[in-house]
MIDOSE-1310 file (N, C-alpha, C; in nm, 2 decimals, decimal comma, always signed):
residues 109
xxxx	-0,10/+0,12/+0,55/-0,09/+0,08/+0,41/-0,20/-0,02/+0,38; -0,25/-0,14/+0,50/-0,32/-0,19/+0,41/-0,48/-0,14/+0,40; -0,49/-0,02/+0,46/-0,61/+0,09/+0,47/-0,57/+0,16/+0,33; -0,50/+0,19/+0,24/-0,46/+0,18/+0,16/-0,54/+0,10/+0,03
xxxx	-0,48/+0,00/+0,04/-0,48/-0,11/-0,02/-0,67/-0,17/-0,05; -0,73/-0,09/+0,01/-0,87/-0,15/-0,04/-0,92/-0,09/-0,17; -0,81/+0,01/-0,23/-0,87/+0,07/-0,36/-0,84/-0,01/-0,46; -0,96/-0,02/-0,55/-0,93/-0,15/-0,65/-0,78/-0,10/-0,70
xxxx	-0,78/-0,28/-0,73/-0,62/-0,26/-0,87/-0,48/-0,27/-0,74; -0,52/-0,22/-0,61/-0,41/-0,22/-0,54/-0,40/-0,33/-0,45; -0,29/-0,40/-0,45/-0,21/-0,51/-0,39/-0,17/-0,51/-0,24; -0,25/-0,58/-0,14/-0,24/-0,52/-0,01/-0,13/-0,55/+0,03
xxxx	-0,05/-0,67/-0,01/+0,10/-0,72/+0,05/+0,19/-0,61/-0,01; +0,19/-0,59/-0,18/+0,24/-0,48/-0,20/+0,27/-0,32/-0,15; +0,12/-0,30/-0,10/+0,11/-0,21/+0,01/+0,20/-0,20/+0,17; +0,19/-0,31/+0,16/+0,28/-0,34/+0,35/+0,40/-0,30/+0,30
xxxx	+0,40/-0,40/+0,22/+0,57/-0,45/+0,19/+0,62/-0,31/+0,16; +0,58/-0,22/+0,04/+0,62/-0,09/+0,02/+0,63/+0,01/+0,16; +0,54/+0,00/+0,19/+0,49/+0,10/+0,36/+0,65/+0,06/+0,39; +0,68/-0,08/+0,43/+0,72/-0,09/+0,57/+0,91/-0,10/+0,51
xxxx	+0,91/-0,13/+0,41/+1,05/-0,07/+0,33/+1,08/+0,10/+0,32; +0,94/+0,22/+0,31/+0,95/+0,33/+0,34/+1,00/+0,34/+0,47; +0,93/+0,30/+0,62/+0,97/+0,25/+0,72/+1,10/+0,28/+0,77; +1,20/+0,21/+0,67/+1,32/+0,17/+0,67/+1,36/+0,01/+0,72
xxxx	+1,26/-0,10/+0,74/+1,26/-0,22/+0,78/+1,32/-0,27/+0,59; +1,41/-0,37/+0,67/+1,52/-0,47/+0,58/+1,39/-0,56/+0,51; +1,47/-0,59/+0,35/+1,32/-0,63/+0,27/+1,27/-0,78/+0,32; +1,36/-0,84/+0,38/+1,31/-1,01/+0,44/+1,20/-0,96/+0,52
xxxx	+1,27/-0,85/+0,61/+1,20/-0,82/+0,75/+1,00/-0,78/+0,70; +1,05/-0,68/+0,60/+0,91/-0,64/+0,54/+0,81/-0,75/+0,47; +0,90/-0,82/+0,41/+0,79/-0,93/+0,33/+0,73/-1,03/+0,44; +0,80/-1,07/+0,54/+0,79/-1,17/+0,70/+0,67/-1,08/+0,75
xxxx	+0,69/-0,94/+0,81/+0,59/-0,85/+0,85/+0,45/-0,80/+0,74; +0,47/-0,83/+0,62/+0,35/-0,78/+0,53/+0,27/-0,95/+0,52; +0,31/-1,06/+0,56/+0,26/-1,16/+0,56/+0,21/-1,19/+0,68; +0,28/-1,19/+0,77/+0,19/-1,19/+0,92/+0,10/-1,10/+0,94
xxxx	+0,10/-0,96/+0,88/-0,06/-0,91/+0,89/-0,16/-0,99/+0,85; -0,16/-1,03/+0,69/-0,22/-1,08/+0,63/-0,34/-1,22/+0,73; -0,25/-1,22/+0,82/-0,35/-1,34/+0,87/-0,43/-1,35/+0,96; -0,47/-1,18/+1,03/-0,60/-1,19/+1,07/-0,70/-1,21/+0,93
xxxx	-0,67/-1,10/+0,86/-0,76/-1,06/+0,75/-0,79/-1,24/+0,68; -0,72/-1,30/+0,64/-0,77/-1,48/+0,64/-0,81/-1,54/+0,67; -0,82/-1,52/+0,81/-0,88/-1,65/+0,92/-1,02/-1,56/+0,96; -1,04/-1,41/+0,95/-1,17/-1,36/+0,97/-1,25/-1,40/+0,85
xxxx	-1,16/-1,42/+0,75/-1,28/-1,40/+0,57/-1,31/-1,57/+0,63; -1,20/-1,67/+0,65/-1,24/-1,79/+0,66/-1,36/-1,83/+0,76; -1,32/-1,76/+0,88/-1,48/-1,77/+0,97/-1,59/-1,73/+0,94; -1,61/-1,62/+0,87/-1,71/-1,57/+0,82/-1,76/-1,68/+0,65
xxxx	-1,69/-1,66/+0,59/-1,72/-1,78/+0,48/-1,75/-1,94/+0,54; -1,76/-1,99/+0,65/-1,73/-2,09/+0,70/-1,95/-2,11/+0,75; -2,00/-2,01/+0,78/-2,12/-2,03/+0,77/-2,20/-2,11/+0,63; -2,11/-2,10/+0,50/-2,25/-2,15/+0,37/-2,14/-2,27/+0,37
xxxx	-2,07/-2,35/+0,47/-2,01/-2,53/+0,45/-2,15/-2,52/+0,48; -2,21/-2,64/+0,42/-2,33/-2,66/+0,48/-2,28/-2,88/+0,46; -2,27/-2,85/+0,59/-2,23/-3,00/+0,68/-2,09/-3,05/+0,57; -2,09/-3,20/+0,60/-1,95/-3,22/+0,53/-1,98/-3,30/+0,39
xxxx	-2,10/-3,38/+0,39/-2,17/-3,41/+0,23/-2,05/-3,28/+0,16; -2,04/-3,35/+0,05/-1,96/-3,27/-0,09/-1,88/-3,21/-0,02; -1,78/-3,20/+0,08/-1,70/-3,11/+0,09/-1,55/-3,17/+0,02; -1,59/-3,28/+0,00/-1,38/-3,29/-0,13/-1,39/-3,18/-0,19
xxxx	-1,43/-3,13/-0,27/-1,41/-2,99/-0,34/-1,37/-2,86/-0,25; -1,44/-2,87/-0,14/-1,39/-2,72/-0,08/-1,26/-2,78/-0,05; -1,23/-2,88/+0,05/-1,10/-2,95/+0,11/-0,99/-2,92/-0,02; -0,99/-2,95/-0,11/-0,94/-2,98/-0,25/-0,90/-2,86/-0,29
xxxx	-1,00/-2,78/-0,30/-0,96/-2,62/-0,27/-0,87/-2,54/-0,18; -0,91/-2,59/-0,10/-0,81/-2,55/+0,03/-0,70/-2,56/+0,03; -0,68/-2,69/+0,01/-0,52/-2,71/+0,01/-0,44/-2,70/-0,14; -0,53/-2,73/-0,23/-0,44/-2,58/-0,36/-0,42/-2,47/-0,36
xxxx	-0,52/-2,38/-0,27/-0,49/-2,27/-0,25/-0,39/-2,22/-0,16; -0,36/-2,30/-0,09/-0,25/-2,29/+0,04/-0,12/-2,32/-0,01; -0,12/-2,42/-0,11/-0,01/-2,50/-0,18/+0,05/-2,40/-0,24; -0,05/-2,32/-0,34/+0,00/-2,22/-0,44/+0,05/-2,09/-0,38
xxxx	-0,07/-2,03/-0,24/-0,02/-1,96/-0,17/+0,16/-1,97/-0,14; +0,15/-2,04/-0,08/+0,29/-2,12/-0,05/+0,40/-2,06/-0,13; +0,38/-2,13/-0,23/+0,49/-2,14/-0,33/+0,48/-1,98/-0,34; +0,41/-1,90/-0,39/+0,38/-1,75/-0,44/+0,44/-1,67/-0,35
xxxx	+0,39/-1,70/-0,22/+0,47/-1,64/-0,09/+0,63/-1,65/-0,09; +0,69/-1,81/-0,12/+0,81/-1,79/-0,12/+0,90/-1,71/-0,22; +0,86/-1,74/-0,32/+0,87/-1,67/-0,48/+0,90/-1,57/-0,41; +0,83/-1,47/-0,37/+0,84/-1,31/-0,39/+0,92/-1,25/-0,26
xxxx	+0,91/-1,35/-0,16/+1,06/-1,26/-0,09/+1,17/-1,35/-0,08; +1,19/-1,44/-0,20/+1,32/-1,48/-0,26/+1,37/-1,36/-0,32; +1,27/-1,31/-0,45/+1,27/-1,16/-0,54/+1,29/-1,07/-0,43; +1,26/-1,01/-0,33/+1,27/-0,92/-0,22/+1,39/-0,94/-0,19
xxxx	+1,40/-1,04/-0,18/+1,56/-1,03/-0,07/+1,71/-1,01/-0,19; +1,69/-1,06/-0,33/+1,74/-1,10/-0,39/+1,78/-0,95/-0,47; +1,66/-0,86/-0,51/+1,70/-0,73/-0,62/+1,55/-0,69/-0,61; +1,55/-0,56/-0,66/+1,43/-0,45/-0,69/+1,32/-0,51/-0,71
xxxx	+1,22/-0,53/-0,69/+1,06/-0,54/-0,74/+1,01/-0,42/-0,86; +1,14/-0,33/-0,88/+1,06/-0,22/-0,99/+1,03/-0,29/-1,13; +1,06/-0,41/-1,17/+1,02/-0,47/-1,31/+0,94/-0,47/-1,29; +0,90/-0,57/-1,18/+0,78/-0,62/-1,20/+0,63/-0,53/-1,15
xxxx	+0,65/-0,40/-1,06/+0,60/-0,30/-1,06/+0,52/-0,24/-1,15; +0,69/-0,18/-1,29/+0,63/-0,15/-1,43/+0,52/-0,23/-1,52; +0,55/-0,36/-1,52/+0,44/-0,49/-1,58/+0,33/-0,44/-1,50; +0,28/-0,41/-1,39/+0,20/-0,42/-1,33/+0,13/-0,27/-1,37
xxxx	+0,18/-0,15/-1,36/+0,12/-0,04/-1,40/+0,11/-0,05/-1,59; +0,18/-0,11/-1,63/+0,16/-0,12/-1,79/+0,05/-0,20/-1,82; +0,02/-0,30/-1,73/-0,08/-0,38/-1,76/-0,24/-0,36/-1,74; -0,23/-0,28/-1,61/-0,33/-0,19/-1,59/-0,37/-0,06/-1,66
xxxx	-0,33/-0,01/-1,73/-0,36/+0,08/-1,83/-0,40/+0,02/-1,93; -0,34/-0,12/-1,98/-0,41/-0,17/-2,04/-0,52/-0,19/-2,04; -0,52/-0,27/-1,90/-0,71/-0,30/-1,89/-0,77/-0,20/-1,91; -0,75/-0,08/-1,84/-0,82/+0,00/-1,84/-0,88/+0,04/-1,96
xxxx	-0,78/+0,06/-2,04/-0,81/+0,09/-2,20/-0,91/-0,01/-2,24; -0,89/-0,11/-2,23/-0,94/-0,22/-2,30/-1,10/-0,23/-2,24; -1,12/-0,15/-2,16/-1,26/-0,17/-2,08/-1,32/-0,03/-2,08; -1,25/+0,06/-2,17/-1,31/+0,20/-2,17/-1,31/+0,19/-2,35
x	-1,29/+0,08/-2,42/-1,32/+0,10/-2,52/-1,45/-0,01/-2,60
């Protein structure tokens, strides 16, 4: 699934998480498992982006970054397999394919 998941527009957690609920794995179990993949794929983009730090001059900004992004991560992460464990993801599925037609429209016109 997340071989999948490199075609634009598509959501690679969404991808696990869907895969691994096809599966037949319990929805905690899938959202726990679609997030542990996730973290080779992070820590390789992070090594590989970790070449243009150039020394530690100006780095409050990246640091600053970092840990908003982790912070928000965070929170986003727990959000959605509260939603997982709690009732369907198909709402917010539909928002997601309605929205996308939108764009699309909106960039084909």
């Amino acid at each position: 699934m997340q071989g999948v998941a490199i075609a634009p527009g598509l959501s690679r957690s969404g991808a696990t998480v869907a895969g691994a609920l096809m599966a037949g794995m319990e929805r905690f179990e899938a959202a726990r498992f679609s997030f542990l993949l996730a973290l080779p794929a992070i820590l390789g983009a992070a090594l590989v982006e970790l070449r243009h730090v150039g020394g530690f001059a100006g780095s409050g900004p990246l640091v600053g970054g970092f840990v908003a992004a982790t912070l928000s991560g965070m929170l986003a992460i727990r959000w959605l397999i509260q939603a997982l464990t709690r009732g369907s993801l198909k709402p917010f599925a539909v928002y997601c394919a309605l929205l996308g037609v939108v764009v699309l429209a909106w960039q084909l016109l």
